[in-house]
N, CA, C and O of each residue as an XYZ file, in Angstrom:
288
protein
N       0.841     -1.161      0.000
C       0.000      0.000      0.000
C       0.895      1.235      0.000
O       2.048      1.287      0.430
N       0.597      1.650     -0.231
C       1.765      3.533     -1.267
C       0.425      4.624     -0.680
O      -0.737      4.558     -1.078
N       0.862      5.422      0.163
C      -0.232      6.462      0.388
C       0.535      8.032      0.506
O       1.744      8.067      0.733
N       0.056      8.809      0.403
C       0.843     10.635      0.775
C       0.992     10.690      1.958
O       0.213     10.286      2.822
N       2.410     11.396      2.140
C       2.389     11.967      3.220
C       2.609     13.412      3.252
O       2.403     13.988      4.321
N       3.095     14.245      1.987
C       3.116     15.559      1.685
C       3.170     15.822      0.725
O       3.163     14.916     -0.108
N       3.253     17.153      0.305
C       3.542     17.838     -0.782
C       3.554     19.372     -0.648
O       2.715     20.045     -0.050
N       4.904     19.918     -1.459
C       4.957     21.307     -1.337
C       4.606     21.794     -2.671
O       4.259     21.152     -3.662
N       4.805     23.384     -2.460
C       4.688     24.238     -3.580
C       5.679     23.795     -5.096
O       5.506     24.018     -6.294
N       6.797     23.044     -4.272
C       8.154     22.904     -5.506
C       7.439     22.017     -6.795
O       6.577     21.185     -6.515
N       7.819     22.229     -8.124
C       7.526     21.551     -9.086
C       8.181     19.946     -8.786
O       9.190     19.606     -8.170
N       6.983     19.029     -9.612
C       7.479     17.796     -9.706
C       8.737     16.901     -9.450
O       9.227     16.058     -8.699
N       8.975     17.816    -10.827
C      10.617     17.249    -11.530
C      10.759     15.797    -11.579
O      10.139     14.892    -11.022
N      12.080     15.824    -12.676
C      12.245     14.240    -12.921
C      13.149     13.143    -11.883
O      13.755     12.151    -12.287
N      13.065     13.580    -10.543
C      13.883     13.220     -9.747
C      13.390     12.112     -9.175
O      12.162     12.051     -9.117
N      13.966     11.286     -8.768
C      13.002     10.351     -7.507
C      14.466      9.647     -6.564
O      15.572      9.287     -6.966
N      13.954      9.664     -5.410
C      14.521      9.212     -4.476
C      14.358      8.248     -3.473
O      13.643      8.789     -2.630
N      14.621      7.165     -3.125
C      13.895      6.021     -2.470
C      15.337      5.533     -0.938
O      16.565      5.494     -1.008
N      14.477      5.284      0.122
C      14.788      4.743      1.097
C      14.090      3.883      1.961
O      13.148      4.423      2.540
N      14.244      2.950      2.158
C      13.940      1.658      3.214
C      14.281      1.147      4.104
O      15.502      1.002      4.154
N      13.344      0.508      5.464
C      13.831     -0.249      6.315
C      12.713     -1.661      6.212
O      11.534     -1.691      5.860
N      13.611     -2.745      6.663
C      12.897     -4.020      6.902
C      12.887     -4.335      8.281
O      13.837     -3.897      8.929
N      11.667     -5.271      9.123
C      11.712     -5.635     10.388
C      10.915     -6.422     10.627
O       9.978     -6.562      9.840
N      11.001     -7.183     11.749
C      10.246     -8.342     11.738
C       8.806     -8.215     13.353
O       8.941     -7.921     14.541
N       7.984     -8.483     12.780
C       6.925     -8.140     13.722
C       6.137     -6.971     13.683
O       4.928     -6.884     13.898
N       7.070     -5.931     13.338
C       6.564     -4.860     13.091
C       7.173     -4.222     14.137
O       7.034     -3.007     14.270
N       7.927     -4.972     15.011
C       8.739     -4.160     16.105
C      10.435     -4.186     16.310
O      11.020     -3.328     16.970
N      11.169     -5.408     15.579
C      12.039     -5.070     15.258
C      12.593     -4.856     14.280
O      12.579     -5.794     13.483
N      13.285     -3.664     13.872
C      14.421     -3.307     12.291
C      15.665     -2.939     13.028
O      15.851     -2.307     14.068
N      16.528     -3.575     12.107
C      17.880     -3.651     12.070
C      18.536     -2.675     10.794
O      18.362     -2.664      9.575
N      19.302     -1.943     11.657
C      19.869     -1.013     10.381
C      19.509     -0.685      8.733
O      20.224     -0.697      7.731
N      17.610     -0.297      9.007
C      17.342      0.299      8.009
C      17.321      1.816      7.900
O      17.506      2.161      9.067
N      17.199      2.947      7.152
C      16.679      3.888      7.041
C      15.765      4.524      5.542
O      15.965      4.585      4.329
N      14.718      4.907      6.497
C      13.706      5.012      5.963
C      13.269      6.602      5.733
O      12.133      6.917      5.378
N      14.114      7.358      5.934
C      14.184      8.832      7.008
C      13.529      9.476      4.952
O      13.579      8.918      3.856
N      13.061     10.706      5.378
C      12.952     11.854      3.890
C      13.874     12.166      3.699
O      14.004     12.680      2.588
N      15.188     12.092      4.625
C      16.284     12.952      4.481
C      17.110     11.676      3.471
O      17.808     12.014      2.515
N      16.974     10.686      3.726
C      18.210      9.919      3.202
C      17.116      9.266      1.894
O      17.451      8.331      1.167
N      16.422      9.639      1.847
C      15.670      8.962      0.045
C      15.851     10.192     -0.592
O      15.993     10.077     -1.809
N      15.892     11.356     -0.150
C      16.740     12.717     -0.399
C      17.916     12.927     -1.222
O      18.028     13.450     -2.331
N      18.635     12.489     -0.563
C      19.900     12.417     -0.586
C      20.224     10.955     -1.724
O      20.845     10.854     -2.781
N      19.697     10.287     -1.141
C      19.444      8.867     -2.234
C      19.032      9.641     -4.165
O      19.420      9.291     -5.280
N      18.468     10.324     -3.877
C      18.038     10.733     -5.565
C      18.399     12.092     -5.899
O      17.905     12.702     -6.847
N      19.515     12.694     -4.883
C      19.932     13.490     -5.570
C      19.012     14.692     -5.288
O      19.359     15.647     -5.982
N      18.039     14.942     -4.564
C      17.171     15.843     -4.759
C      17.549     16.936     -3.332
O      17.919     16.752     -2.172
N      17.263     17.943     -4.058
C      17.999     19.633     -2.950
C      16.259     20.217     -2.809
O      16.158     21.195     -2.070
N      15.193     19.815     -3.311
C      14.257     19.947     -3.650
C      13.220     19.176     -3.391
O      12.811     18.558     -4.373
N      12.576     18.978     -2.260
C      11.426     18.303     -2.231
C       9.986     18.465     -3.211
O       9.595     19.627     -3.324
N       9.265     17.519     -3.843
C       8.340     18.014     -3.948
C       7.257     17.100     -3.420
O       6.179     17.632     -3.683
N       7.100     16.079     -2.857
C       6.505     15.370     -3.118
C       6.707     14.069     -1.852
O       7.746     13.530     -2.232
N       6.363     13.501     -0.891
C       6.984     12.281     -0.097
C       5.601     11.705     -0.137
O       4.577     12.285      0.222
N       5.738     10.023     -0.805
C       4.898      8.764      0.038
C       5.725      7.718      0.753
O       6.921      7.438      0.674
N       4.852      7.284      1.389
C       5.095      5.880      1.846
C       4.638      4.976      1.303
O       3.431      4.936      1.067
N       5.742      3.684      0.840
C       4.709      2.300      0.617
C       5.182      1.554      1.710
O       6.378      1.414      1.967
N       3.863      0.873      2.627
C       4.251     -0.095      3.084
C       3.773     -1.278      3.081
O       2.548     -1.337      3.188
N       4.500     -2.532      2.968
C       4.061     -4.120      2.882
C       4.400     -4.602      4.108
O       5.128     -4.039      4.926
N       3.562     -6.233      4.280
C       3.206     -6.732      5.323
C       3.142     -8.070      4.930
O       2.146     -8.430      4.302
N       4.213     -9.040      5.241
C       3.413    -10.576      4.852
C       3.421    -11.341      6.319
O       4.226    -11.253      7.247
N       2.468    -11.959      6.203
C       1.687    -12.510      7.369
C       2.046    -12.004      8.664
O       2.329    -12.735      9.613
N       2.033    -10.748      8.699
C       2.444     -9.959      9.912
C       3.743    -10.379     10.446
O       4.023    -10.154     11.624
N       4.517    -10.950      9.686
C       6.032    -11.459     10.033
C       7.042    -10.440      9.601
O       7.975     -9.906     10.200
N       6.509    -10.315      8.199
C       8.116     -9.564      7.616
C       7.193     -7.872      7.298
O       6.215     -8.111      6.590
N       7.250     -7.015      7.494
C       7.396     -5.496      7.374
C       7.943     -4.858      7.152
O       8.906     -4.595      7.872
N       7.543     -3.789      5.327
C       9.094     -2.971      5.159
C       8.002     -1.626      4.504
O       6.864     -1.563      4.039
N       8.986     -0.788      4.762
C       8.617      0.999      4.417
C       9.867      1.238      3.773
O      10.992      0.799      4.010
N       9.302      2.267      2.643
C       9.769      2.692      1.680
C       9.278      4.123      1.597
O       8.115      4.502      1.456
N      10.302      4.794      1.704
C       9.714      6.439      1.318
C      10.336      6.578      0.594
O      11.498      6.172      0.570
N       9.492      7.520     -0.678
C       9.670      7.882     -1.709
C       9.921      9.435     -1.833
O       9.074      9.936     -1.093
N      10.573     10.315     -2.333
C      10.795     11.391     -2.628
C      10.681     11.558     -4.058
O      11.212     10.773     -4.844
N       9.863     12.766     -4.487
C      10.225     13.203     -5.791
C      10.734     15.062     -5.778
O      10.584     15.775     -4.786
N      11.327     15.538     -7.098
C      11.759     16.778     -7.028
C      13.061     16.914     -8.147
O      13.271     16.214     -9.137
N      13.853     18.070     -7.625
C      14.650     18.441     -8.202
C      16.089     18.370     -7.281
O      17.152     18.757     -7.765
């Protein structure tokens, strides 16, 4: 499931930026990051325009988030 979590005034752009963590239960992750700052930084972008989240779930065992950045 992929849902919004913001959006600014900044244009689109062809940028995209992605960061993840995996964990088990839903309560422990081990050295993921999932942060806006580092899917940021991941695509290059000085420019936000745009952050979702996707997150998956299989049989409530394995759990992972993915934030997405788009921009310039």
């Amino acid at each position: 499931m992929t849902l919004p979590v913001t959006a600014t005034s900044n244009p689109v752009g062809s940028k995209v930026g992605r960061a993840s963590a995996n964990g088990y239960f839903s309560l422990i992750f081990l050295g993921g990051d999932a942060s806006i700052q580092k899917a940021a930084r991941n695509g290059g972008i000085t420019r936000i325009s745009t952050v979702d989240i996707k997150q998956t779930n299989t049989l409530n065992i394995l759990t992972g988030y993915e934030t997405i950045v788009t921009g310039e």
